[in-house]
C-alpha positions in Angstrom: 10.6 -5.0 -2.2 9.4 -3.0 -5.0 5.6 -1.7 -5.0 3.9 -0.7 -8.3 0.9 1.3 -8.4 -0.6 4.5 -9.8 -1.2 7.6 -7.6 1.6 7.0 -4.6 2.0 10.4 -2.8 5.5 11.9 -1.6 4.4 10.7 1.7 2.8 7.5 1.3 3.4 5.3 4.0 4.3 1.2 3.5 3.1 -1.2 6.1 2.8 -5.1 5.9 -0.4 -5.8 7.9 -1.5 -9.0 9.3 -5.4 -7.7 10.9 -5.2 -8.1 13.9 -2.1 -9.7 14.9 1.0 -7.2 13.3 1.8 -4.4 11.5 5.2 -3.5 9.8 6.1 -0.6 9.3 9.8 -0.7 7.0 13.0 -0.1 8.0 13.7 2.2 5.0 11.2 3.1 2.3 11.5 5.7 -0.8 8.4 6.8 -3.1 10.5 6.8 -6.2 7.2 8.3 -7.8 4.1 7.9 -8.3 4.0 4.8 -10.0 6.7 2.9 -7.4 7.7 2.7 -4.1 11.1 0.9 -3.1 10.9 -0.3 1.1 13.5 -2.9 2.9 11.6 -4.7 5.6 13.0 -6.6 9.0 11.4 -9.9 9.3 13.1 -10.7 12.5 11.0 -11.8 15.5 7.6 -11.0 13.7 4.9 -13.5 13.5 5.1 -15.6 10.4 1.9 -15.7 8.0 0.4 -14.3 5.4 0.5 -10.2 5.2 -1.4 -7.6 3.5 0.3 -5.1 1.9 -1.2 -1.6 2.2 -0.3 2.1 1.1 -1.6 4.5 2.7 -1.0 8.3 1.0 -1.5 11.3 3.5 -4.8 12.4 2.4 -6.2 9.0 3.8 -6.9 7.4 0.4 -5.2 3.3 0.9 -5.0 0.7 -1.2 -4.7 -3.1 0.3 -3.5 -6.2 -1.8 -4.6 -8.8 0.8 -2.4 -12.1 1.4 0.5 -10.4 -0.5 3.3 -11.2 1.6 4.3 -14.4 3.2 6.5 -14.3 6.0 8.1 -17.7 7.2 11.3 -19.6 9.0 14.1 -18.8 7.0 16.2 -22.0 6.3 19.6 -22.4 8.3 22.6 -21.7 6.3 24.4 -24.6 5.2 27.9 -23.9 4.4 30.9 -26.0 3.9 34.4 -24.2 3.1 37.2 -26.1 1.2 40.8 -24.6 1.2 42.2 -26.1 -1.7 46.0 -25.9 -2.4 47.3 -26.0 -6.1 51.1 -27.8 -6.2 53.1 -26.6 -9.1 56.6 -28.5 -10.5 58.6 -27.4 -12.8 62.1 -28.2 -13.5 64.7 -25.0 -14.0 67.6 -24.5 -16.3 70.1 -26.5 -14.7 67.1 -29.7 -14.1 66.7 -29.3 -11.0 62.8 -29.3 -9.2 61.0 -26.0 -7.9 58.2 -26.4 -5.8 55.3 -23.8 -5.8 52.1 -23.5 -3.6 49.2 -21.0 -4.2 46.0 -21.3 -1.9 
């Protein structure tokens, strides 16, 4: 996800925060500067519901957006692979047939 802002330190830290119940910390995060903040969150086996989303900069000084971030089942994949095979005739010089397959 991509966090806008104003005033994000080096060493902010990102956390997803359900009071509480949770709080997730990202896998991987980068303060880009200080107007943006790039971090890739793992969702799996954490409580679904609404999250805040909070930066926290290292002289203590947070900012909260409450019910930000919505965590929820993903749906099952649902996917159906076709193999299709393309038949090609075409007669050569002397007339005669010559069969061709691509997949």
């Amino acid at each position: 996800m991509t966090i806008r802002g104003a005033g994000f330190k080096p060493d902010a830290i990102v956390k997803l925060v359900r009071p509480d119940i949770q709080e997730i910390e990202p896998a991987r995060y980068e303060v880009i500067d200080a107007t943006r903040i790039i971090a890739t969150f793992d969702f799996a086996d954490q409580p679904h519901g609404l999250y805040d989303l909070t930066v926290i900069n290292p002289d203590g000084a947070q900012a909260t957006l409450p019910y930000r971030y919505l965590i929820e089942r993903a749906l099952e994949i649902d996917v159906t692979i076709v193999s299709a095979v393309l038949a090609l005739y075409r007669l050569d010089s002397q007339g005669s047939t010559a069969f061709h397959c691509r997949a």
